[in-house]
C-alpha positions as CSV (number, residue, x, y, z in Angstrom):
1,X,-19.4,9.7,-36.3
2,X,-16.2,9.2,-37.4
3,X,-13.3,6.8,-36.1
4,X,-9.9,9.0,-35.8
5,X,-6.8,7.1,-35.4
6,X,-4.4,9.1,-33.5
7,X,-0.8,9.3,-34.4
8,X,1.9,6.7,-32.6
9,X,3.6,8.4,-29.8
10,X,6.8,5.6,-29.3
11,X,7.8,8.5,-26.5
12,X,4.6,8.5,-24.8
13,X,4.3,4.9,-24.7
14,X,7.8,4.6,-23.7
15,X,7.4,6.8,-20.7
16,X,4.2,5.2,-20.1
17,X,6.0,1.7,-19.7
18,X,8.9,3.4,-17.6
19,X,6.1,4.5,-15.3
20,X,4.4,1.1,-15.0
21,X,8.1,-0.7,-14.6
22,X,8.9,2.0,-11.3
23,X,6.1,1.3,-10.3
24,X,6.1,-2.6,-10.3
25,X,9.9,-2.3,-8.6
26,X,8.6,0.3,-6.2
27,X,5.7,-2.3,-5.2
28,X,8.1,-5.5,-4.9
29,X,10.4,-3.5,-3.1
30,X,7.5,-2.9,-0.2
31,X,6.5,-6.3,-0.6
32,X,10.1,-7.3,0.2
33,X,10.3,-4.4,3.6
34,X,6.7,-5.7,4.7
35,X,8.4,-9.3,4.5
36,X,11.0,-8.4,6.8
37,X,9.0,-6.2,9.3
38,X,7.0,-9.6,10.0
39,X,10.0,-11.6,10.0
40,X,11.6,-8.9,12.4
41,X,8.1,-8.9,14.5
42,X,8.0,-13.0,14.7
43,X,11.7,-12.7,15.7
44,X,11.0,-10.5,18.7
45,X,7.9,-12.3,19.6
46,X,8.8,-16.2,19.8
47,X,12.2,-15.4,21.1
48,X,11.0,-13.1,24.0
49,X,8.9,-16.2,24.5
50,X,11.3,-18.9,24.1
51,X,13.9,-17.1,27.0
52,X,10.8,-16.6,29.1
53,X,10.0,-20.3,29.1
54,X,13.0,-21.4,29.6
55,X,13.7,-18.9,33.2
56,X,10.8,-19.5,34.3
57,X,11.2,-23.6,34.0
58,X,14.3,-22.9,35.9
59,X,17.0,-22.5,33.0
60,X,19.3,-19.7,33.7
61,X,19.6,-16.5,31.8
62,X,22.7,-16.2,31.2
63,X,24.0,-18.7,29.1
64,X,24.1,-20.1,25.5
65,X,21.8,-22.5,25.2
66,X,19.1,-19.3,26.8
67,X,20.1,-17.3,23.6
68,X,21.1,-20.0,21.2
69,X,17.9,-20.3,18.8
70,X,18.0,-16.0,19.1
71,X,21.4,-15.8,18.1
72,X,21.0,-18.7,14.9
73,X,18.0,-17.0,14.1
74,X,19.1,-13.8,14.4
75,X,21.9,-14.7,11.9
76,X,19.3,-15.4,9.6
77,X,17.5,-12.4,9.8
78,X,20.5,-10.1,9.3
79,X,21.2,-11.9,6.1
80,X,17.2,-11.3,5.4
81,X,17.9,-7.8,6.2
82,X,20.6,-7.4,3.8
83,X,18.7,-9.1,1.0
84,X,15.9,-6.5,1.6
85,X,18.3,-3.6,2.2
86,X,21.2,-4.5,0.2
87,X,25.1,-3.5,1.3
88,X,24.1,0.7,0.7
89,X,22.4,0.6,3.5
90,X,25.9,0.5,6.0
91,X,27.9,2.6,3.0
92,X,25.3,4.5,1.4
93,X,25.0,5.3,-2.4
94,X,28.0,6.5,-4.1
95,X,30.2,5.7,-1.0
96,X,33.2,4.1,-2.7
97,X,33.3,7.2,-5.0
98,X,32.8,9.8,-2.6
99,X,35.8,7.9,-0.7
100,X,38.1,7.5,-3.4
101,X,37.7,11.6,-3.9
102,X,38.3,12.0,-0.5
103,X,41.8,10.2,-0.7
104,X,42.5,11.9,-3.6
105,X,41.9,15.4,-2.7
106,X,44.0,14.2,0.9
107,X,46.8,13.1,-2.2
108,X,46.8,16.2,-3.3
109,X,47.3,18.3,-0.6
110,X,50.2,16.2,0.0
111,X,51.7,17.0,-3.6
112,X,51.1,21.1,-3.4
């Protein structure tokens, strides 16, 4: 039996290691949604809670101190939102060009 060496492929390995890299970002990227979806859940939960408790002890709905640990935490999770979503998620990819060609081609109706 004999041992071949087969040639080095730098492309193959290169793709290969492009693969693996998507991949990792891909699976630190659902790590990072799964994290929020519990933070969202917990959120929901122990504040549903919280302005339960404090009706039923006789606290009234309506007021700040009802809502206050909701609207602190809430705070929170909007900025854990953005971290996991980023700023293209309200403007979208490429938004600040499509935008600047839109002004442009409103310019240039302006100058024909």
């Amino acid at each position: 039996m004999e041992n071949k060496i087969e040639p080095y492929d730098s492309n193959n390995h290169k793709r290969a290691f492009e693969r693996e890299e998507a991949y990792l970002r891909a699976q630190k990227k659902v790590k990072a949604l799964i994290g929020f979806y519990w933070h969202l859940a917990s959120y929901i939960i122990v504040n549903i809670f919280i302005i339960s408790m404090i009706v039923i002890n006789g606290g009234r709905l309506w007021s700040f101190g009802t809502f206050a640990t909701a609207l602190f935490w809430g705070i929170g999770l909007f900025f854990h939102f953005l971290g996991v979503y980023g700023p293209d998620f309200f403007f979208g990819r490429n938004w600040e060009e499509r935008k600047i060609k839109e002004m442009m081609d409103k310019d240039k109706k302006h100058w024909e």
